[in-house]
PDB file of N, CA, C, O and CB in Angstrom:
ATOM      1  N   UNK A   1      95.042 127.463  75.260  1.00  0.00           N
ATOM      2  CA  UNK A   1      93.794 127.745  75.912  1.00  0.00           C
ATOM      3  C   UNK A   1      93.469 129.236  75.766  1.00  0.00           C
ATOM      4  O   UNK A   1      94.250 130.107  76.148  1.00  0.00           O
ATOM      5  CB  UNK A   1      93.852 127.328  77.393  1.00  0.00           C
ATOM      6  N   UNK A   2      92.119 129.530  75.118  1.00  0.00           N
ATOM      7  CA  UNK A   2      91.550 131.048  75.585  1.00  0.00           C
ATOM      8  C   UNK A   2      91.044 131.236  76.550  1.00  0.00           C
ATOM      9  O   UNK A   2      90.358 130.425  77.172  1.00  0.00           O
ATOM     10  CB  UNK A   2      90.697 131.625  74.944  1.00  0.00           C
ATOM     11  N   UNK A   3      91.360 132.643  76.932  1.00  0.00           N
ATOM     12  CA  UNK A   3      90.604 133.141  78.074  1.00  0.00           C
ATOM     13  C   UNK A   3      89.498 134.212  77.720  1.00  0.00           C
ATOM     14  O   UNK A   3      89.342 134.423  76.518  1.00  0.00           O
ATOM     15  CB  UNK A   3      91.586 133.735  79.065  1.00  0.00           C
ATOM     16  N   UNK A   4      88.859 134.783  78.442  1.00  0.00           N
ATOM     17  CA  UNK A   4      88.132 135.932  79.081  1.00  0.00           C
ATOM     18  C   UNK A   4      88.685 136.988  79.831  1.00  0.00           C
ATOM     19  O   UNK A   4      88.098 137.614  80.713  1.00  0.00           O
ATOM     20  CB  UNK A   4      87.312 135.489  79.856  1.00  0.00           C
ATOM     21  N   UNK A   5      89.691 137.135  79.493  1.00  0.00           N
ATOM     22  CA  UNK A   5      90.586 138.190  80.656  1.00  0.00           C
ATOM     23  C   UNK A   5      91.241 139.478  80.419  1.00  0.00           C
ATOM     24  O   UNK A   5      91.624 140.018  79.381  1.00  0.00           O
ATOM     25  CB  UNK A   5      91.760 137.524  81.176  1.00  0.00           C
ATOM     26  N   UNK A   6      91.250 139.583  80.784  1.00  0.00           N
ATOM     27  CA  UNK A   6      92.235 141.360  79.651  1.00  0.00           C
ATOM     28  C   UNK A   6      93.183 141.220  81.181  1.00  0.00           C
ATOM     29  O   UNK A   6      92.994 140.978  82.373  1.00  0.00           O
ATOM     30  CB  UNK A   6      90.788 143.950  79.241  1.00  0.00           C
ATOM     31  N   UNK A   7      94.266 141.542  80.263  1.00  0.00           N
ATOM     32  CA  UNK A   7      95.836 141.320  81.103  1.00  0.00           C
ATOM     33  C   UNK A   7      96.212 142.593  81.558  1.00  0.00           C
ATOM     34  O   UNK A   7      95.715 143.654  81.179  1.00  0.00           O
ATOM     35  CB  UNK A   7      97.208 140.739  80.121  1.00  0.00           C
ATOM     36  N   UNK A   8      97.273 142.426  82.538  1.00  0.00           N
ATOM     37  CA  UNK A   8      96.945 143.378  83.949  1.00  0.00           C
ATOM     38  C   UNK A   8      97.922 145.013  83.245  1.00  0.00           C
ATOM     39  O   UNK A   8      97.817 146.222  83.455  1.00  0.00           O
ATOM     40  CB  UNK A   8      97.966 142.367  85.987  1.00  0.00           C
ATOM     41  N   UNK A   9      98.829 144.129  82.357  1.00  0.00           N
ATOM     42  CA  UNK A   9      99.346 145.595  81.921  1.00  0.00           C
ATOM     43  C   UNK A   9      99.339 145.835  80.531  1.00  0.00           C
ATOM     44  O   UNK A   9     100.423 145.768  79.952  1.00  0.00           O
ATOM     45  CB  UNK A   9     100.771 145.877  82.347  1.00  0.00           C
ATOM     46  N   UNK A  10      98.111 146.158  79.750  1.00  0.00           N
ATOM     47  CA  UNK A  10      97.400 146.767  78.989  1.00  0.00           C
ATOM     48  C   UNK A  10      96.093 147.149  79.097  1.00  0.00           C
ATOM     49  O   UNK A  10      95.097 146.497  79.410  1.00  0.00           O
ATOM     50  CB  UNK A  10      97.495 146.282  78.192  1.00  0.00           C
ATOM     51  N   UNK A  11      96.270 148.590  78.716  1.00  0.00           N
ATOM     52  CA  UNK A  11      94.946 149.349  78.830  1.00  0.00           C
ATOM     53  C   UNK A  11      94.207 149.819  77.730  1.00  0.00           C
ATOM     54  O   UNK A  11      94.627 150.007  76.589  1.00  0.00           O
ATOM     55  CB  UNK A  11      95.111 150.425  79.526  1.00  0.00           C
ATOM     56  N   UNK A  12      93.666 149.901  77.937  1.00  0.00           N
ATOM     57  CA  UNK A  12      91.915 150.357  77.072  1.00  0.00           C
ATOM     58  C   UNK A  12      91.404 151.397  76.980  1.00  0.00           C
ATOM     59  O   UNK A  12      90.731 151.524  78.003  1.00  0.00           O
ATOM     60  CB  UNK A  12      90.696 149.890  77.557  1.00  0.00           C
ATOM     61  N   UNK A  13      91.241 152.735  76.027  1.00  0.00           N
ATOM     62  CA  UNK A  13      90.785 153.911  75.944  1.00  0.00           C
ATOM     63  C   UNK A  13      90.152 153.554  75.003  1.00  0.00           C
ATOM     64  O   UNK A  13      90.487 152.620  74.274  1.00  0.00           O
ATOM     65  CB  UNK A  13      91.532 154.993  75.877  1.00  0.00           C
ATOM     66  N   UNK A  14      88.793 154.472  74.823  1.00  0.00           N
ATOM     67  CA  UNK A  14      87.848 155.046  74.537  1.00  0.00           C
ATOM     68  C   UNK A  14      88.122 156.541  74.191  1.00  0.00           C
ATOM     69  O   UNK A  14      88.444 157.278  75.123  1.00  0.00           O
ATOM     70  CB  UNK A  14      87.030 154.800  75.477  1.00  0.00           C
ATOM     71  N   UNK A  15      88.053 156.890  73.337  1.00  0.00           N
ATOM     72  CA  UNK A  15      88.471 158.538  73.121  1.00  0.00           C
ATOM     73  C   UNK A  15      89.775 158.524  74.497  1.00  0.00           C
ATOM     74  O   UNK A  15      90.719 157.747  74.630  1.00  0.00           O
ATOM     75  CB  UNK A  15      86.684 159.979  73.511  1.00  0.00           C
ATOM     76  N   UNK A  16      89.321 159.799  75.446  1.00  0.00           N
ATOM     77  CA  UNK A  16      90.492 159.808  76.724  1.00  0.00           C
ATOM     78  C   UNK A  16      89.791 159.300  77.594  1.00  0.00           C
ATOM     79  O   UNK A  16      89.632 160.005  78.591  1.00  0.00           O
ATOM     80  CB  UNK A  16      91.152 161.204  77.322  1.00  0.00           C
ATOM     81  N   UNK A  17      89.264 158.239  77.590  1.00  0.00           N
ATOM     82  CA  UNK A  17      88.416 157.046  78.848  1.00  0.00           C
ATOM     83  C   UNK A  17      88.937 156.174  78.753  1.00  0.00           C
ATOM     84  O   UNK A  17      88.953 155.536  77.701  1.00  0.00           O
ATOM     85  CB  UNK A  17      86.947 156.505  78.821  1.00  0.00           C
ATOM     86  N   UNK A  18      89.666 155.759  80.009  1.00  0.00           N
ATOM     87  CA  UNK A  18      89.848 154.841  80.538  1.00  0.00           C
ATOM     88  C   UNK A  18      89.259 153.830  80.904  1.00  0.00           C
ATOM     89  O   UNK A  18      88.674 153.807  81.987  1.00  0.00           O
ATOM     90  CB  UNK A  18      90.154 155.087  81.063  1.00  0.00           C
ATOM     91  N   UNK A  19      89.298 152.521  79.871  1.00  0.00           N
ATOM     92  CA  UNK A  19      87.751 151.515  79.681  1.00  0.00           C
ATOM     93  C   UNK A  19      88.403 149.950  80.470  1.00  0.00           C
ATOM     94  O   UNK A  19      87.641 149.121  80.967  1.00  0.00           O
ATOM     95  CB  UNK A  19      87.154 151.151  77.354  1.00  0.00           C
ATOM     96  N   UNK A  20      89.669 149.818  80.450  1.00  0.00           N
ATOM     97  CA  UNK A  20      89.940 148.648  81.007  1.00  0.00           C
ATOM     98  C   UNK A  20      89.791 147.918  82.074  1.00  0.00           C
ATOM     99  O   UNK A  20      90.499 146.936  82.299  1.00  0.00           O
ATOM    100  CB  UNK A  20      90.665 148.596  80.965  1.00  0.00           C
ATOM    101  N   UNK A  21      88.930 148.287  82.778  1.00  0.00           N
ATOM    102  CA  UNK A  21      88.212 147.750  83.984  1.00  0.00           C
ATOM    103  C   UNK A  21      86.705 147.392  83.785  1.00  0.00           C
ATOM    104  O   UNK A  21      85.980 146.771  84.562  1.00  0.00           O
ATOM    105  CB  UNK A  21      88.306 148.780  85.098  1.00  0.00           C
ATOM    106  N   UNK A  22      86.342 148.029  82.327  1.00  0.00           N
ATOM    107  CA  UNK A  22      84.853 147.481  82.338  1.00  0.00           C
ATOM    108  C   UNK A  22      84.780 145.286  82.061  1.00  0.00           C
ATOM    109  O   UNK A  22      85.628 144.393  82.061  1.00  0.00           O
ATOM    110  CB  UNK A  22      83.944 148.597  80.611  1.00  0.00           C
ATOM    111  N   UNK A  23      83.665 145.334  81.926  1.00  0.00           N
ATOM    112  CA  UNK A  23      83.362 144.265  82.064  1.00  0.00           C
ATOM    113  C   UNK A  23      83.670 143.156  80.419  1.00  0.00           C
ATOM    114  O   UNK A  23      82.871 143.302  79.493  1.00  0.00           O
ATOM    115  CB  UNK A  23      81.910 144.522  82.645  1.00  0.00           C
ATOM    116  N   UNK A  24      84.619 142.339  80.296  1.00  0.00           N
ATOM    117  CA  UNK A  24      85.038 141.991  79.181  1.00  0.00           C
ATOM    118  C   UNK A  24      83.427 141.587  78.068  1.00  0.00           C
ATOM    119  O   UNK A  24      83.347 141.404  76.854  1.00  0.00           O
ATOM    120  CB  UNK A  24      86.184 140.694  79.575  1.00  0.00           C
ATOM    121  N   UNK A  25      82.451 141.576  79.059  1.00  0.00           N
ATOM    122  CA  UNK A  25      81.289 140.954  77.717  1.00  0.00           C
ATOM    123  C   UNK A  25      80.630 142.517  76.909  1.00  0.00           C
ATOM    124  O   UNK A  25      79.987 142.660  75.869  1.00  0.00           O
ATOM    125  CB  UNK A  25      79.470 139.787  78.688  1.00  0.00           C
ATOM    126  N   UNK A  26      81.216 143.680  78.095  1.00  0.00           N
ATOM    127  CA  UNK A  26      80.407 144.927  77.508  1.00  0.00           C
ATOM    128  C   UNK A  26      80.697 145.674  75.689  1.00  0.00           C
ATOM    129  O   UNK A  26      81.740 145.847  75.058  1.00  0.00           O
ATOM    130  CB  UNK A  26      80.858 146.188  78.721  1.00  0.00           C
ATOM    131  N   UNK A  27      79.570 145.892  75.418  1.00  0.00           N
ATOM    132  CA  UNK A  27      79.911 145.988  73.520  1.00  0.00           C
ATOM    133  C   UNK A  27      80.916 147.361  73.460  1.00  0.00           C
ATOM    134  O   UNK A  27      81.113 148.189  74.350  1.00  0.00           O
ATOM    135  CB  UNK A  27      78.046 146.401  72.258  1.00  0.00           C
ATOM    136  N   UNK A  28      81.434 147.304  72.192  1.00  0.00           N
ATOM    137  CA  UNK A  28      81.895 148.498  71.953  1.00  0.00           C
ATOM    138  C   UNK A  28      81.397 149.272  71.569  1.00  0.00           C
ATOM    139  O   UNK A  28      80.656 148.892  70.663  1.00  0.00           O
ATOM    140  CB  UNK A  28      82.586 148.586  71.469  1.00  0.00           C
ATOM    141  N   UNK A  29      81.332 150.786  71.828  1.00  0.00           N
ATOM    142  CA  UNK A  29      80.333 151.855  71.176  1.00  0.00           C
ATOM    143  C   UNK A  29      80.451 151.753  69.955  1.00  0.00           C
ATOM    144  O   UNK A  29      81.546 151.349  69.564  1.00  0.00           O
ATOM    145  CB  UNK A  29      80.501 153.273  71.480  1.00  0.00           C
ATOM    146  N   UNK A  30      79.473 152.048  68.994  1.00  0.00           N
ATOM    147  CA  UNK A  30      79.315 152.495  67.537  1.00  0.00           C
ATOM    148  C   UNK A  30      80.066 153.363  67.207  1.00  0.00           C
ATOM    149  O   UNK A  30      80.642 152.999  66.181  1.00  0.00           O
ATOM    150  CB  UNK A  30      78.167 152.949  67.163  1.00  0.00           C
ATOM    151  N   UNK A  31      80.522 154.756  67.657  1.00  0.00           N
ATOM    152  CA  UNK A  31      81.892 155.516  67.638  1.00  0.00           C
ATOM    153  C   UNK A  31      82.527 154.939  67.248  1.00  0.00           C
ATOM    154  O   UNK A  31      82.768 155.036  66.044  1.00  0.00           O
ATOM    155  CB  UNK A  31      82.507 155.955  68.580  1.00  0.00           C
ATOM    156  N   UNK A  32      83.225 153.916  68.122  1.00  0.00           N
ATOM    157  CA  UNK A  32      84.277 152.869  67.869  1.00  0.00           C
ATOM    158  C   UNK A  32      84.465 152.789  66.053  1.00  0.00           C
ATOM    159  O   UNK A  32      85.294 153.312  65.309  1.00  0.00           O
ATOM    160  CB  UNK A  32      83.676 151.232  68.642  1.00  0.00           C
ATOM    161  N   UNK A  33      82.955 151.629  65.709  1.00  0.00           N
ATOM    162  CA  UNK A  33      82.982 150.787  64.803  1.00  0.00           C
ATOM    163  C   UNK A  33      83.286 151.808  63.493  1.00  0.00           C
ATOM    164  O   UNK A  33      84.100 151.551  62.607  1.00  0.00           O
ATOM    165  CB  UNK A  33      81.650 149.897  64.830  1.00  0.00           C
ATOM    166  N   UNK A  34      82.406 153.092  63.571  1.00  0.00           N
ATOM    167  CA  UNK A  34      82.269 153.842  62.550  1.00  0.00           C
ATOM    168  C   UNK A  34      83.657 155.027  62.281  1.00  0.00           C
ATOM    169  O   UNK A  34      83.701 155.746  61.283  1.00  0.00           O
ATOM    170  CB  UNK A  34      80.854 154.474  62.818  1.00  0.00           C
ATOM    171  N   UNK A  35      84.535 155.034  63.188  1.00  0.00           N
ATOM    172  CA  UNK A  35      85.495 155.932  63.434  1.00  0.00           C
ATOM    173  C   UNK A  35      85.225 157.236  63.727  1.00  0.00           C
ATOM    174  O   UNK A  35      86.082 157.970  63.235  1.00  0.00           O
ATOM    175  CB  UNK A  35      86.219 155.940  62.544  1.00  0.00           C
ATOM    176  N   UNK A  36      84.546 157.705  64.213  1.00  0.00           N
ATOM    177  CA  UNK A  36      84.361 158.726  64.841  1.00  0.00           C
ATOM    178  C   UNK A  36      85.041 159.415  66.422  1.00  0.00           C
ATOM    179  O   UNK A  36      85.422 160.473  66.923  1.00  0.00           O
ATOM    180  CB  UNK A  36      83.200 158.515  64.822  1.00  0.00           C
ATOM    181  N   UNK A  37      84.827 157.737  66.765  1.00  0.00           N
ATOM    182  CA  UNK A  37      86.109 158.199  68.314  1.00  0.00           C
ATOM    183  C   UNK A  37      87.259 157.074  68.530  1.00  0.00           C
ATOM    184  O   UNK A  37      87.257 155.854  68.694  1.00  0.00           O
ATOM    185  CB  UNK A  37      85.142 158.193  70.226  1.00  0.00           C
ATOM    186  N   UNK A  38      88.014 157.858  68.469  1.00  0.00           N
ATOM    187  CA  UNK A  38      89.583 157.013  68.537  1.00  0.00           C
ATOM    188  C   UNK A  38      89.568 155.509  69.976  1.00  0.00           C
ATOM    189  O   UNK A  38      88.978 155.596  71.053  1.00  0.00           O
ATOM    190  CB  UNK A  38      91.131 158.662  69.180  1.00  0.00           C
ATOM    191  N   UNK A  39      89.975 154.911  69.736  1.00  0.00           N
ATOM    192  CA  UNK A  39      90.121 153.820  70.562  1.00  0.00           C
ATOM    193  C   UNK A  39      91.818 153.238  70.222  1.00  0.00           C
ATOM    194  O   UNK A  39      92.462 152.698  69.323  1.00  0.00           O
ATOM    195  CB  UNK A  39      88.790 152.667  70.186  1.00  0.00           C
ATOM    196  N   UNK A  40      91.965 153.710  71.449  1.00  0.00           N
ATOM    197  CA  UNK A  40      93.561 152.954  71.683  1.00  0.00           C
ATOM    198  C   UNK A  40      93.732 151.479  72.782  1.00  0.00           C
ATOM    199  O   UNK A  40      93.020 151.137  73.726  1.00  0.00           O
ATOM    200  CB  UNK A  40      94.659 154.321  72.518  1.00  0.00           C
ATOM    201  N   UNK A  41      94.893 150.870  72.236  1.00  0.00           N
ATOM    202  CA  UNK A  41      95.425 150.030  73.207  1.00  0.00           C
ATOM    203  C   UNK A  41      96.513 150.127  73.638  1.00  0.00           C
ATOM    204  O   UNK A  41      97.168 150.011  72.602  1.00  0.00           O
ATOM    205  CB  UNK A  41      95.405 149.018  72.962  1.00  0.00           C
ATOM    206  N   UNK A  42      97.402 150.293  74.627  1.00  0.00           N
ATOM    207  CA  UNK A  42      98.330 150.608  75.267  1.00  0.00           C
ATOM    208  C   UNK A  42      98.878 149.643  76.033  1.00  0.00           C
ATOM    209  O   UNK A  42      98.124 149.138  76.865  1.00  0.00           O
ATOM    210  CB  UNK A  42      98.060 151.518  75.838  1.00  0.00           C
ATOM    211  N   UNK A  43     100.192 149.181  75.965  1.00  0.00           N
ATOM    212  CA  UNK A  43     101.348 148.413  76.575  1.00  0.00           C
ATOM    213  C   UNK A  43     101.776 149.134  77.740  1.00  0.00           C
ATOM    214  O   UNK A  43     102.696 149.936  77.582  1.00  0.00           O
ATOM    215  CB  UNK A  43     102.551 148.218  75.615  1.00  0.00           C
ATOM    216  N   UNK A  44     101.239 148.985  78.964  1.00  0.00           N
ATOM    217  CA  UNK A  44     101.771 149.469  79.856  1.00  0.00           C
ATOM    218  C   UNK A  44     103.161 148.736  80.282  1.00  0.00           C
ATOM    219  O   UNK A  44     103.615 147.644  79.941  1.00  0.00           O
ATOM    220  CB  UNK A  44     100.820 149.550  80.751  1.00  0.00           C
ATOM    221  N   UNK A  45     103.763 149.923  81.315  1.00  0.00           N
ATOM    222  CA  UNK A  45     105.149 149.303  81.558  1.00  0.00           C
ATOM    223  C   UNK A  45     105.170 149.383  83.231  1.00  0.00           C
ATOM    224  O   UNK A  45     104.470 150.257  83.742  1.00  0.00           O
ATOM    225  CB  UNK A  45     106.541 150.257  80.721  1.00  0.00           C
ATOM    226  N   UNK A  46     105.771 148.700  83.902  1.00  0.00           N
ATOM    227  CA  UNK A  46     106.055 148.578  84.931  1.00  0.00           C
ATOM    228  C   UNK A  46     107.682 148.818  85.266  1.00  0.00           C
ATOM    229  O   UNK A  46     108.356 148.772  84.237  1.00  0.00           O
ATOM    230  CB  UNK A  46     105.504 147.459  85.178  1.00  0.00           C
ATOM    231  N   UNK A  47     108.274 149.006  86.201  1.00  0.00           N
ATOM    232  CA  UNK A  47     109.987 148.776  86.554  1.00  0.00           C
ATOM    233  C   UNK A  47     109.620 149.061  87.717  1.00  0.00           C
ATOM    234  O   UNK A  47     108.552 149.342  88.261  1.00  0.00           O
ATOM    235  CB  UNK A  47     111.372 149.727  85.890  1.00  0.00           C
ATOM    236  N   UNK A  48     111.496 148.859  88.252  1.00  0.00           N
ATOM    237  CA  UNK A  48     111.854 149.609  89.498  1.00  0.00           C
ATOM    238  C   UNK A  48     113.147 149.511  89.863  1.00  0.00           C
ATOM    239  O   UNK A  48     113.549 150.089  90.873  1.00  0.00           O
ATOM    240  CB  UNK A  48     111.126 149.227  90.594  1.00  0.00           C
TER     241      UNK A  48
END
């Protein structure tokens, strides 16, 4: 089954913006597409 969801520990930058709380239907900037601004995804980690 697919979802619609972005999972709780990976995050979403935009250049150094923190995007993973926006709204999963919102587009990606043209930056993005054309490479002009870096876009990362990140494996967050949890412990304790």
């Amino acid at each position: 089954m697919v979802t619609k969801k972005r999972r709780p520990f990976i995050r979403f930058f935009f250049g150094e913006e923190d995007v993973s709380n926006l709204d999963i239907d919102v587009t990606f900037p043209d930056e993005i597409a054309n490479g002009s601004k870096i876009f990362h995804i990140v494996g967050a980690m949890a412990g304790g």
